[in-house]
C-alpha positions as a printed NumPy array, in Angstrom:
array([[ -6.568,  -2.705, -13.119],
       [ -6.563,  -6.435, -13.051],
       [ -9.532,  -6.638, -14.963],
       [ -8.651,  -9.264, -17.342],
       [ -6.827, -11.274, -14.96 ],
       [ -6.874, -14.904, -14.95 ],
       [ -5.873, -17.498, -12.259],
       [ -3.101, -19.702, -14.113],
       [ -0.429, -19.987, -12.016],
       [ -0.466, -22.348,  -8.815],
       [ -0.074, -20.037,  -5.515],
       [ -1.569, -20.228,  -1.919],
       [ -2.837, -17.024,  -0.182],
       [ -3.734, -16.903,   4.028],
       [ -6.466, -14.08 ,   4.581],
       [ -6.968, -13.154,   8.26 ],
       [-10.253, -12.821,  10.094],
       [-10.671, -10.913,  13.519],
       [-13.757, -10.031,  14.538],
       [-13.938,  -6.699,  16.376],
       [-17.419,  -5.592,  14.281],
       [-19.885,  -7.378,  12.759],
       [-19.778,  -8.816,   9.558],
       [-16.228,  -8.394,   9.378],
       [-15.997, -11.995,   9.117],
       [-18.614, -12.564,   6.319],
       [-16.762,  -9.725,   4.094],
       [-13.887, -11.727,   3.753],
       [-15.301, -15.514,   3.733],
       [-17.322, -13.86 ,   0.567],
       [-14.647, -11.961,  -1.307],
       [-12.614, -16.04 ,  -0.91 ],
       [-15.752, -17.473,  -2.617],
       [-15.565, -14.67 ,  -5.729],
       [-12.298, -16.095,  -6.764],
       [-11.204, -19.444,  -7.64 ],
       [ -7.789, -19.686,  -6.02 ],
       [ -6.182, -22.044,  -2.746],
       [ -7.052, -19.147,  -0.238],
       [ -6.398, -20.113,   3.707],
       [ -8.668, -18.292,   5.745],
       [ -6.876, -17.505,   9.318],
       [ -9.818, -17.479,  11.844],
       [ -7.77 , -18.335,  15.153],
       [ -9.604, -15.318,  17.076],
       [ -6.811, -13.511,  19.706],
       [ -3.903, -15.302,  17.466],
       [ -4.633, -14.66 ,  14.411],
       [ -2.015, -11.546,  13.997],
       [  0.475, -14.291,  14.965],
       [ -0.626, -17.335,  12.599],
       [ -0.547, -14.597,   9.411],
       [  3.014, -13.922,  10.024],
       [  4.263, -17.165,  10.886],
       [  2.814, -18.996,   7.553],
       [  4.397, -15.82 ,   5.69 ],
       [  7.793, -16.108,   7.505],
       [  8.109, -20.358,   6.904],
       [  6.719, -19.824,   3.71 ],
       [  3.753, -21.922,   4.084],
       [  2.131, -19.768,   1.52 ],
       [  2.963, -17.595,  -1.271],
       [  1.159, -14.264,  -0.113],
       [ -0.62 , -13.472,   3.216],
       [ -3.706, -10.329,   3.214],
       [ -4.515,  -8.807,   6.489],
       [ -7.77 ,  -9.286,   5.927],
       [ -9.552,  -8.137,   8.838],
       [ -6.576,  -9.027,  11.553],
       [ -5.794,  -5.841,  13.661],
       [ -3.125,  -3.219,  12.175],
       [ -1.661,  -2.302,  15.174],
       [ -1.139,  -5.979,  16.564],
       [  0.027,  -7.077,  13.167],
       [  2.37 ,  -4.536,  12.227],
       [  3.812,  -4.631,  16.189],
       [  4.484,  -8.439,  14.855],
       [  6.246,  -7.604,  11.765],
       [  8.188,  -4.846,  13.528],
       [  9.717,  -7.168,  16.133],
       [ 11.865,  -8.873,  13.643],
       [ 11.805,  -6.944,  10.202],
       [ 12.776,  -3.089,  10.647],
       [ 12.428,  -1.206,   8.412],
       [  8.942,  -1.768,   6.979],
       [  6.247,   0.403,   5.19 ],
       [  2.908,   0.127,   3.503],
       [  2.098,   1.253,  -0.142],
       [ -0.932,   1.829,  -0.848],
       [ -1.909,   0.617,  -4.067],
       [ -4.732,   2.787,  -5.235],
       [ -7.379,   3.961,  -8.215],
       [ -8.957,   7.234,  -8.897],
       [-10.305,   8.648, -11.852],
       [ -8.952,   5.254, -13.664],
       [ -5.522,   5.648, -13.14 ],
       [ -3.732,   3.332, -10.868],
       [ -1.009,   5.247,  -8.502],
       [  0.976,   4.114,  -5.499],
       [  0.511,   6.687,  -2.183],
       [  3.287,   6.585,   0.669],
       [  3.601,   7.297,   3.21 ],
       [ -0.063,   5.805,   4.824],
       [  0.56 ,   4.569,   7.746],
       [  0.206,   7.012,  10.836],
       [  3.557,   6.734,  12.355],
       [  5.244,   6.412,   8.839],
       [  7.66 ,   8.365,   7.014],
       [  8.18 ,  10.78 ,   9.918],
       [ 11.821,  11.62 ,   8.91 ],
       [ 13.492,  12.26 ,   5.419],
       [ 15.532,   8.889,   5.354],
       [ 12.416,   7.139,   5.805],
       [ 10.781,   8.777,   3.018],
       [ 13.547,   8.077,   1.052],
       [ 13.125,   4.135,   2.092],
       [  9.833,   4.401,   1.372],
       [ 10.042,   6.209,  -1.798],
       [ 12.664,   3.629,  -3.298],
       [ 10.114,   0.434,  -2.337],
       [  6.98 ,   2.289,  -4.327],
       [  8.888,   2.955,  -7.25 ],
       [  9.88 ,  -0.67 ,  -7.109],
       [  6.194,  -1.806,  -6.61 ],
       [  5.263,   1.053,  -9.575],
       [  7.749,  -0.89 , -11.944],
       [  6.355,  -4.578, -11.281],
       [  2.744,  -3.214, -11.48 ],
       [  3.701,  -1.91 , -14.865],
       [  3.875,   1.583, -14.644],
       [  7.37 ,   4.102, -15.258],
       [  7.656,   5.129, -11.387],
       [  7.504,   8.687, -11.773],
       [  6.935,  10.563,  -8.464],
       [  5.103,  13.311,  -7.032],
       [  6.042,  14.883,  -3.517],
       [  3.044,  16.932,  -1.781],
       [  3.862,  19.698,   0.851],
       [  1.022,  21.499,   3.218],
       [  1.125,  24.529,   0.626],
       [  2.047,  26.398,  -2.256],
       [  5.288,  27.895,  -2.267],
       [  3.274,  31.03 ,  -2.425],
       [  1.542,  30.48 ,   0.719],
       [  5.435,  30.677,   2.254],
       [  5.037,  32.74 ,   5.569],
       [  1.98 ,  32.4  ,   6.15 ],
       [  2.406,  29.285,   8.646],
       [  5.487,  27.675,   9.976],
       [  4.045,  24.041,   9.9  ],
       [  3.445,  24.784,   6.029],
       [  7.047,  27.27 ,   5.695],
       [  8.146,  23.604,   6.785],
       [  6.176,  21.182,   4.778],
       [  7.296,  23.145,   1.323],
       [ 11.109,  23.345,   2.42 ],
       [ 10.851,  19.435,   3.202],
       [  9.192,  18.555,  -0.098],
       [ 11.71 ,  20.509,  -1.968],
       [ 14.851,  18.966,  -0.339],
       [ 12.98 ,  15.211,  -0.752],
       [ 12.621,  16.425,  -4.465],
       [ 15.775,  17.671,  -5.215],
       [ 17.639,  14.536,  -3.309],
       [ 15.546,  12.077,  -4.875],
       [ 15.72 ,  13.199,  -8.235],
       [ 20.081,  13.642,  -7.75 ],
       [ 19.836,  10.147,  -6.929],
       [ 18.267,   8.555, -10.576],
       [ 14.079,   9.015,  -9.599],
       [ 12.402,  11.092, -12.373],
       [ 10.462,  13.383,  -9.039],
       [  9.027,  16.683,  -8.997],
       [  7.134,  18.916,  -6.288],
       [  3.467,  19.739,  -6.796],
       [  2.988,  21.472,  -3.815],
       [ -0.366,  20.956,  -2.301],
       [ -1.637,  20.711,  -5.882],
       [ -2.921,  16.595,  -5.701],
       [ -5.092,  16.91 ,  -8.846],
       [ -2.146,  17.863, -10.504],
       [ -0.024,  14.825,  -9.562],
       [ -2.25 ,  12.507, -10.272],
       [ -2.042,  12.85 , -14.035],
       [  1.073,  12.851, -14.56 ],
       [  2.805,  10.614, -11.671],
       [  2.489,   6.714, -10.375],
       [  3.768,   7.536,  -7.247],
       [  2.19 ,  10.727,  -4.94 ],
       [  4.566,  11.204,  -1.419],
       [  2.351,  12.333,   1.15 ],
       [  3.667,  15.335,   3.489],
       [  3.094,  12.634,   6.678],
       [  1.618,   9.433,   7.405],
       [ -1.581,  11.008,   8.864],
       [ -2.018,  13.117,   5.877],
       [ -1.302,   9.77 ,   3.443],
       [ -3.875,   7.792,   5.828],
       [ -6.813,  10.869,   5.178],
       [ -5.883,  10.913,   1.608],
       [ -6.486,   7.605,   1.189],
       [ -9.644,   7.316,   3.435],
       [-11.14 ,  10.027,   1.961],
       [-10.378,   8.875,  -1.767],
       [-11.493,   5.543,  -1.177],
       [-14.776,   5.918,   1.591],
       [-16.423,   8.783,   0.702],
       [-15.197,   9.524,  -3.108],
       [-14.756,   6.927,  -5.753],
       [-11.544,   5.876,  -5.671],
       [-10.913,   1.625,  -5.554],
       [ -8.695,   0.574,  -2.903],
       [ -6.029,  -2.423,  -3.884],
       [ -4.242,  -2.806,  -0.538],
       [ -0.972,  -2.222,   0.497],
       [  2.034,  -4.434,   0.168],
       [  4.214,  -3.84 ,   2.95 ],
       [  8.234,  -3.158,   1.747],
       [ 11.042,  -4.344,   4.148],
       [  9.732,  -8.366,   4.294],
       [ 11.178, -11.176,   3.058],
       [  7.986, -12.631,   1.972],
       [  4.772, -11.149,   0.572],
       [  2.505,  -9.418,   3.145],
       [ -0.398,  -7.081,   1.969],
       [ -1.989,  -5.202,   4.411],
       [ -5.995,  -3.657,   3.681],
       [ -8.414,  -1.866,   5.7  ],
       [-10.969,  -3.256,   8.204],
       [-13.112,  -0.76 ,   6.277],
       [-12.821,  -2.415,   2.664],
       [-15.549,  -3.803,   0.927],
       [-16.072,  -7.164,  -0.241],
       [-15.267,  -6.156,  -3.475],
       [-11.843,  -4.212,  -1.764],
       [-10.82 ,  -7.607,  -0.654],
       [-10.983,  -8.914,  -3.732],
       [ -9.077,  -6.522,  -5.538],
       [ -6.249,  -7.105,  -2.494],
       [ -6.401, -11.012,  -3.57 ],
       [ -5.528, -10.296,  -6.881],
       [ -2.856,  -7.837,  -5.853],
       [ -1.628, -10.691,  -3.93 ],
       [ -1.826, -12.857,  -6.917],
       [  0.368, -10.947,  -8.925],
       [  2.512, -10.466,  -6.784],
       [  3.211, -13.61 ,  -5.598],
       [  2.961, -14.832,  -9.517],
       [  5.799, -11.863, -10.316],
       [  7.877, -13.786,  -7.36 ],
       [  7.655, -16.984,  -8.355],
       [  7.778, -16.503, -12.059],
       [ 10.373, -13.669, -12.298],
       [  8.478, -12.112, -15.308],
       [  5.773,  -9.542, -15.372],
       [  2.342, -10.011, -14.6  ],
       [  1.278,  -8.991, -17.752],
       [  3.448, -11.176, -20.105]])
């Protein structure tokens, strides 16, 4: 995804730096040399949580990355004043690009958040080019019924997201614990839980060979990616130009790939 894409459009991204390990600073000063775009770095050590936000909230830029700021000081930010919010994860395996939710760890807890959640990624799905079809997972198959009561649970859950989603317009349909499945025919997999989503995505991306694109957060008023302090140089990059197009998509009102 974004292989062919080409820097025409005038936009400003802020990238944060904190520096809890080392070379967490040089991973993201070298994915801002790989592209030739008006990239602020945000290097402001114990504030730089803060300085992201505010440039995204008085739109002093047109996208802001994470980068390597901290999640849980960042997201504390963003919760203060913006509720609710959620990250999508925009990933890659097997060369098809999907959309996983919920991945943050105290995300999508409760059915009405799933169903916020749900409605942003199919959103995201749709300006990324793709239909939005989803795929719920549950801890099981419904064979496996009785055999656990966190599973009995998980399956009952994913049905009634399923069957409520799809009454309400979203093409959805439950594939059990059956992820290799999903991922052929869906853009959008639904994680039982946010731990679950977060190990999904960890796994997929740091110890498989799936490409990590970040995730835009839903429930802002401006653009706000969030990625991993784990990415790669090459991760970061793939977040800018997620950025990119999503900040071109804002100001331009047309698709990325017209």
């Amino acid at each position: 995804m974004f292989e062919d894409l080409k820097f025409d459009v005038d936009v400003k991204i802020a990238i944060g730096v904190y520096r809890e390990r080392e070379c967490y600073d040089s991973k993201i000063y070298d994915a801002v040399g790989v592209v030739d775009l008006d990239i602020i770095v945000v290097d402001e050590e114990e504030d730089t949580e803060k300085k992201l936000v505010e440039m995204g909230e008085k739109n002093r830029v047109d996208a802001v990355l994470r980068g390597t700021a901290r999640a849980s000081r960042t997201i504390k930010i963003l919760k203060e004043k913006h509720s609710p919010i959620a990250r999508l994860a925009v990933l890659e395996a097997k060369n098809k690009p999907f959309i996983l939710v919920p991945v943050g760890v105290d995300e999508g807890e409760i059915i009405s958040e799933k169903v916020f959640i749900v409605e942003e990624a199919v959103k995201l799905a749709k300006k990324l080019g793709m239909e939005g079809k989803v795929g719920v997972l549950s801890g099981g198959r419904r064979s496996d019924i009785g055999r656990s009561k966190k599973v009995d649970n998980s399956i009952v859950e994913a049905e009634f997201l399923t069957n409520y989603l799809n009454e309400y317009g979203f093409e959805t349909k439950h594939y059990e614990i059956l992820i290799e499945d999903a991922i052929k025919d869906v853009d959008v997999i639904v994680a039982p839980d946010g731990m679950t989503g977060n190990l999904i995505f960890r796994t997929l991306c740091y110890l498989g060979n799936g490409k990590e694109y970040g995730a835009p957060i839903a429930g802002l008023p401006f653009i706000f990616v969030d990625t991993s302090r784990a990415q790669t140089v090459e991760g970061y990059v793939r977040a800018i130009k997620l950025a990119y197009v999503l900040a071109c998509e804002s100001i331009q009102k047309s698709p990325w790939w017209a």
